[in-house]
C-alpha positions in Angstrom: -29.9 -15.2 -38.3 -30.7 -11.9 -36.4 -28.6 -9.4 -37.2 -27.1 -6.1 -34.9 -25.5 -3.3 -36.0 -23.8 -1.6 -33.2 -22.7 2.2 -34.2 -19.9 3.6 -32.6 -20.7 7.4 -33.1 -17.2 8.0 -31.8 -14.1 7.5 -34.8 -12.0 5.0 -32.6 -12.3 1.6 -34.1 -10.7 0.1 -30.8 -13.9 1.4 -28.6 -16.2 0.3 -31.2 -15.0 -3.6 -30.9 -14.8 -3.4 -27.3 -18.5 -2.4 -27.3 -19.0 -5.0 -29.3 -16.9 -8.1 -27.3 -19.3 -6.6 -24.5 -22.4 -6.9 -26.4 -21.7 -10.3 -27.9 -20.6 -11.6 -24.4 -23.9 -10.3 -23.0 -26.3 -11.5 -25.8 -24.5 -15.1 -25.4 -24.9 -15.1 -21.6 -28.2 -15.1 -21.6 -29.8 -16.5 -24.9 -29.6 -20.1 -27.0 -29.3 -18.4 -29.8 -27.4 -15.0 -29.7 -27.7 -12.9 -32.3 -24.9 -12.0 -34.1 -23.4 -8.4 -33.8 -21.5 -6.2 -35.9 -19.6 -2.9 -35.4 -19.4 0.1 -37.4 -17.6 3.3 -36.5 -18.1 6.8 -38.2 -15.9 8.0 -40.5 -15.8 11.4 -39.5 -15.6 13.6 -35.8 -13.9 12.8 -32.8 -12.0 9.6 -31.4 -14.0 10.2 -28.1 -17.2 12.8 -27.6 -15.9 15.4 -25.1 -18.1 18.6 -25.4 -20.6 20.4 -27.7 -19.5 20.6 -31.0 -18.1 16.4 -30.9 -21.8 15.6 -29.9 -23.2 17.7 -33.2 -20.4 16.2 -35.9 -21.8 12.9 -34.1 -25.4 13.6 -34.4 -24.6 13.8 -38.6 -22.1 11.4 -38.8 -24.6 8.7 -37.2 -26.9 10.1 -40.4 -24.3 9.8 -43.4 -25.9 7.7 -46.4 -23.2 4.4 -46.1 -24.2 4.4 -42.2 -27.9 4.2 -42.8 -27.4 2.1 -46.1 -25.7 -0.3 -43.3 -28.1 0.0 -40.6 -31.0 -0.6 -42.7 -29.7 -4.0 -43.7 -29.8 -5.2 -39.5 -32.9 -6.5 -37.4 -32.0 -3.9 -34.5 -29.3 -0.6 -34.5 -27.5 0.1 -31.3 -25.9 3.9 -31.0 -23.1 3.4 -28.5 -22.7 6.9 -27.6 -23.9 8.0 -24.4 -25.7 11.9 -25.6 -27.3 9.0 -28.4 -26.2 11.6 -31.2 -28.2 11.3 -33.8 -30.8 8.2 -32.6 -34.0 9.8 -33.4 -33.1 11.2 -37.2 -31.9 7.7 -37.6 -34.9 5.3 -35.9 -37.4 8.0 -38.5 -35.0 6.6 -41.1 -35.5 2.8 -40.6 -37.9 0.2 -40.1 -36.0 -1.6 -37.5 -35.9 -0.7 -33.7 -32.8 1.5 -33.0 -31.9 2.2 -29.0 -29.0 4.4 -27.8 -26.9 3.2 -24.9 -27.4 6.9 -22.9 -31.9 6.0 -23.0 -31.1 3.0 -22.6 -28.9 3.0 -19.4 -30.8 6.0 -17.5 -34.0 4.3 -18.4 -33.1 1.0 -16.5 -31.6 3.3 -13.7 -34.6 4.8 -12.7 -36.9 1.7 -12.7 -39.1 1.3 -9.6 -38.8 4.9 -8.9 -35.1 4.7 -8.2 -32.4 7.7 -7.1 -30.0 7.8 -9.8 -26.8 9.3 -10.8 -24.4 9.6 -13.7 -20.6 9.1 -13.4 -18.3 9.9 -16.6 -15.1 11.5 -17.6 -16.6 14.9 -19.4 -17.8 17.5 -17.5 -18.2 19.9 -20.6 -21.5 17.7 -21.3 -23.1 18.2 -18.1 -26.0 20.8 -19.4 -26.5 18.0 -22.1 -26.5 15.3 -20.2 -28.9 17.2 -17.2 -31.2 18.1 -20.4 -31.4 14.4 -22.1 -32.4 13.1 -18.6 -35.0 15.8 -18.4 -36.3 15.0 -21.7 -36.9 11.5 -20.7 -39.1 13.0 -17.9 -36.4 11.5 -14.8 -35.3 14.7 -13.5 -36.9 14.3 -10.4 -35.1 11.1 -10.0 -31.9 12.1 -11.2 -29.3 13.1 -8.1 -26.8 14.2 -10.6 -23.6 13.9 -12.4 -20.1 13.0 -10.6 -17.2 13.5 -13.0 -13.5 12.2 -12.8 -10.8 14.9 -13.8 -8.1 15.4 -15.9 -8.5 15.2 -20.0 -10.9 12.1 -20.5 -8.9 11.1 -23.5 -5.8 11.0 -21.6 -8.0 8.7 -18.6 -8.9 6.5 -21.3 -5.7 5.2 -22.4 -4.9 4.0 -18.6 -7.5 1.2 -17.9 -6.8 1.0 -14.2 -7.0 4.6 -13.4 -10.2 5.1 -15.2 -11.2 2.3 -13.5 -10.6 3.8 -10.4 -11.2 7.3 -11.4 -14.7 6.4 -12.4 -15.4 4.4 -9.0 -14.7 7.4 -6.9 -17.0 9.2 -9.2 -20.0 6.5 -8.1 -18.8 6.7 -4.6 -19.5 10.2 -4.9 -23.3 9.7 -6.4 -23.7 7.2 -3.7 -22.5 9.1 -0.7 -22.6 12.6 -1.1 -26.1 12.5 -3.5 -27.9 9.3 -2.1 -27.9 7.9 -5.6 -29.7 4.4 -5.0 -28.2 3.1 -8.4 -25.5 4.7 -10.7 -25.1 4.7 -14.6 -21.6 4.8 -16.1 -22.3 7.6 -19.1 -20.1 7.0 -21.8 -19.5 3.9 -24.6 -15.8 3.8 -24.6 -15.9 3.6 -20.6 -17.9 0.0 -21.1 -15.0 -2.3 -20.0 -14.6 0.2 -16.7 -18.6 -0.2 -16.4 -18.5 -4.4 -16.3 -15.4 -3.9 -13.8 -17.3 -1.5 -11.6 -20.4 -3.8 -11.4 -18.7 -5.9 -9.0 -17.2 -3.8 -6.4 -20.5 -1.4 -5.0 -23.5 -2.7 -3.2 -26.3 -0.4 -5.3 -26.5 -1.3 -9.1 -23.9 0.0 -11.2 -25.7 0.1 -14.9 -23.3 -0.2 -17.5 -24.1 1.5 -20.7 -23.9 -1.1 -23.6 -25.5 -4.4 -21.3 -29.0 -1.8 -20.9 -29.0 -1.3 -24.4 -28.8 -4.8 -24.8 -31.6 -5.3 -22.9 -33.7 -2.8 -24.6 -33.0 -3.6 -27.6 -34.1 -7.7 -27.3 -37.1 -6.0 -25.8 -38.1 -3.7 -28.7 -37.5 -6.6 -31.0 -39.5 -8.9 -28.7 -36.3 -11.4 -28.2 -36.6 -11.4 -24.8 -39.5 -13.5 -24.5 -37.7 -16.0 -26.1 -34.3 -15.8 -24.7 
């Protein structure tokens, strides 16, 4: 049976099997014959990435032999990190398509020429975030980032005010930055995302669902799903 390793790049084992509940609910939504997914979680940095230095310890972590020992034994590698620390080191590493859920999610955002924006909880990655969208050549498309306040951590551990938090943070990519479709940048923020989908007009991309999607493409599952 196909196999999926999703990598949490984050150390919190909670927000690496939430990622994964979403991504097995997704994958057995729409196909016969899901695939089945696994979870991992690195050993080593932070239990959410908040600035600079948690995005580098990330980027290696993602690389340490056991990880890539593990991801070489799947069909297809998900990074669930939203700077996708580490993706490109690892996908020269393996023979199997790897995507990261930060590609992944602006990628689908700015299909058909769409005005997109990006609403998170950690406004200390902004430059990165600006320059990964850049590097994917969507800059012009890009409206900006909207960003929630208060300690991120602190957000995360109160589902309905993230919730909420985060949706004036779209409201604010729709309104004031005529954002025609809105990504929500961050893997532990993927139950908020699949909440948020329902309550705005414009497409609300969640992270871990786009990297689903990419990553039946890359392996050609699509087709058959």
């Amino acid at each position: 049976m196909t196999q999926i390793l999703l990598l949490n790049p984050n150390t919190s084992t909670a927000t690496t099997q939430m990622m994964v509940d979403i991504a097995r609910s997704y994958f057995a939504r729409v196909m016969a014959s899901p695939p089945t997914v696994i979870g991992a979680t690195v050993s080593r940095g932070a239990p959410m990435i908040v600035n600079e230095q948690d995005l580098a310890v990330a980027a290696e972590a993602v690389n340490d032999p056991q990880i890539v020992a593990l991801a070489s034994q799947a069909d297809g590698v998900i990074v669930g990190a939203f700077g996708d620390p580490g993706m490109d080191a690892l996908r020269a590493r393996l023979d199997v398509p790897v995507v990261g859920i930060g590609t992944a999610s602006v990628r689908e955002a700015a299909e058909g020429g769409r005005r997109f924006g990006i609403a998170t909880t950690t406004p200390l990655l902004a430059d990165s975030i600006a320059a990964n969208v850049r590097k994917l050549g969507l800059g012009a498309s890009f409206t900006g980032s909207r960003f929630t306040t208060g300690d991120p951590l602190a957000l995360g551990d109160v589902p309905a005010q993230l919730e909420n938090s985060l949706a004036s943070a779209v409201q604010a990519c729709i309104a004031q930055d005529a954002a025609q479709a809105v990504v929500i940048g961050g893997g532990p923020l993927g139950e908020a995302a699949q909440a948020l989908c329902e309550r705005f007009a414009i497409p609300v991309i969640g992270p871990v669902p786009a990297a689903c999607r990419a990553l039946l493409h890359a392996m050609r599952l699509d087709e058959a799903a």
